[in-house]
C-alpha positions as CSV (number, residue, x, y, z in Angstrom):
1,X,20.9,-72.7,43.7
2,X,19.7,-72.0,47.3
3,X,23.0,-69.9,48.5
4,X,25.9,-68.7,47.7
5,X,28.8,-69.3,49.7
6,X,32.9,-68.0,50.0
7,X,34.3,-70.5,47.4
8,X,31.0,-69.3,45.0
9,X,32.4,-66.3,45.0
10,X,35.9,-67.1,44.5
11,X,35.7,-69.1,42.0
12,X,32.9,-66.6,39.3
13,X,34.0,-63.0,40.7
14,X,37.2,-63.1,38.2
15,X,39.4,-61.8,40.4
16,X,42.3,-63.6,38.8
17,X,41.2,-61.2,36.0
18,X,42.4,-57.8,37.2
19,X,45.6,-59.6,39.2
20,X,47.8,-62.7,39.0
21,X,47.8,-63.0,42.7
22,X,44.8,-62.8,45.1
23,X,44.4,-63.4,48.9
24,X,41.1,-63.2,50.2
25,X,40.9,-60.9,53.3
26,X,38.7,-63.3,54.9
27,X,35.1,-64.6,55.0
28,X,32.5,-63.2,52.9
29,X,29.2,-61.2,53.9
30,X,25.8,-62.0,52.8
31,X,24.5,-59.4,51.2
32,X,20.6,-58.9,49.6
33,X,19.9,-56.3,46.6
34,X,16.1,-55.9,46.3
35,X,15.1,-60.1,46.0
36,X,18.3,-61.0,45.1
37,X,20.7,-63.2,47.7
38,X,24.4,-63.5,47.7
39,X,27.9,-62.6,49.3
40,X,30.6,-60.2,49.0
41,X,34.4,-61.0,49.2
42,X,36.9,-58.3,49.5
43,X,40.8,-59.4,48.5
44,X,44.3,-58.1,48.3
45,X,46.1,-58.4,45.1
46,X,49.5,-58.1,44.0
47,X,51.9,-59.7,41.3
48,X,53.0,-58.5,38.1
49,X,51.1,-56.8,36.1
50,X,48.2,-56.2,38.9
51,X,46.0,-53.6,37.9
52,X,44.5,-52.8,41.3
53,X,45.5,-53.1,44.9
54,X,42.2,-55.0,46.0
55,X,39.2,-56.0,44.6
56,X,35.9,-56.5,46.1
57,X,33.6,-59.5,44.1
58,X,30.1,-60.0,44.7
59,X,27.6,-62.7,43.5
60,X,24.3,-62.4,43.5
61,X,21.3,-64.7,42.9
62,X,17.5,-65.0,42.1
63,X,16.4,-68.6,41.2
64,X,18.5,-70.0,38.7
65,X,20.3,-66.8,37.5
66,X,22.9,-65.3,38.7
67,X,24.5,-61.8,38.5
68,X,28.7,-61.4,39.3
69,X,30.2,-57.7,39.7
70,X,33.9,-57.5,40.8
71,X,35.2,-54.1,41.9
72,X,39.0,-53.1,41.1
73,X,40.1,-50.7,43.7
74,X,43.2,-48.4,44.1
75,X,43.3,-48.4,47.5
76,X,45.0,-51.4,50.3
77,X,41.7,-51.4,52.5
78,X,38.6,-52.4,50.0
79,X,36.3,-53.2,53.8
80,X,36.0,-48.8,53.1
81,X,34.8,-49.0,49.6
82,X,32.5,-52.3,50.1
83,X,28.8,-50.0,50.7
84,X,29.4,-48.0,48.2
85,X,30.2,-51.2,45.7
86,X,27.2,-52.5,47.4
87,X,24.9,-49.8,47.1
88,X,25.8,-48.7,43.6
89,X,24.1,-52.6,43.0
90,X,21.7,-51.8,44.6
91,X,20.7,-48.5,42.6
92,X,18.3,-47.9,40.1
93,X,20.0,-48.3,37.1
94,X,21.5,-51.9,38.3
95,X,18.4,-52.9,39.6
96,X,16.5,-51.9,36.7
97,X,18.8,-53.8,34.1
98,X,18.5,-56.9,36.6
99,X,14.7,-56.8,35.9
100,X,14.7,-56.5,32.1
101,X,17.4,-59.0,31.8
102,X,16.3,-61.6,34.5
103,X,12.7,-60.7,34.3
104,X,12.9,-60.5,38.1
């Protein structure tokens, strides 16, 4: 896998998980966590049963592997909570399980 594109993400972040319904709140953002490439995709939810107001799912990769974290978020506006999403991947303790269990 060389990138990771909008429907990537869409179709592994398992959105549908936390929701029944899901619109995406449009394109993606590439995003890089230490060597690892990939987007983030923030999305409204809604629907019976939805567990969150919006979700925020990011995929990540590093040669063949490939890491997925999807946020659930309270709140209607998940562009506010997308650093912090994206910087708690990018902390030590995320980084450092990426390593042992990638080998990165």
């Amino acid at each position: 896998m060389t990138t990771i594109d909008d429907d990537d993400v869409d179709r592994v972040g398992d959105v549908d998980l936390i929701a029944p319904e899901r619109r995406a709140l449009g394109p993606g953002q590439a995003i890089e966590v230490r060597s690892m490439k990939g987007r983030s995709r923030s999305y409204a939810l809604g629907g019976r049963g939805a567990a969150a107001k919006s979700a925020i799912a990011v995929a990540l990769h590093e040669r063949c592997d490939m890491i997925v974290a999807t946020a659930a978020l309270g709140v209607d506006q998940p562009a506010r909570q997308e650093q912090a999403v994206i910087e708690f991947l990018r902390g030590d303790a995320v980084t450092r399980w990426a390593e042992v269990t990638l080998g990165l």
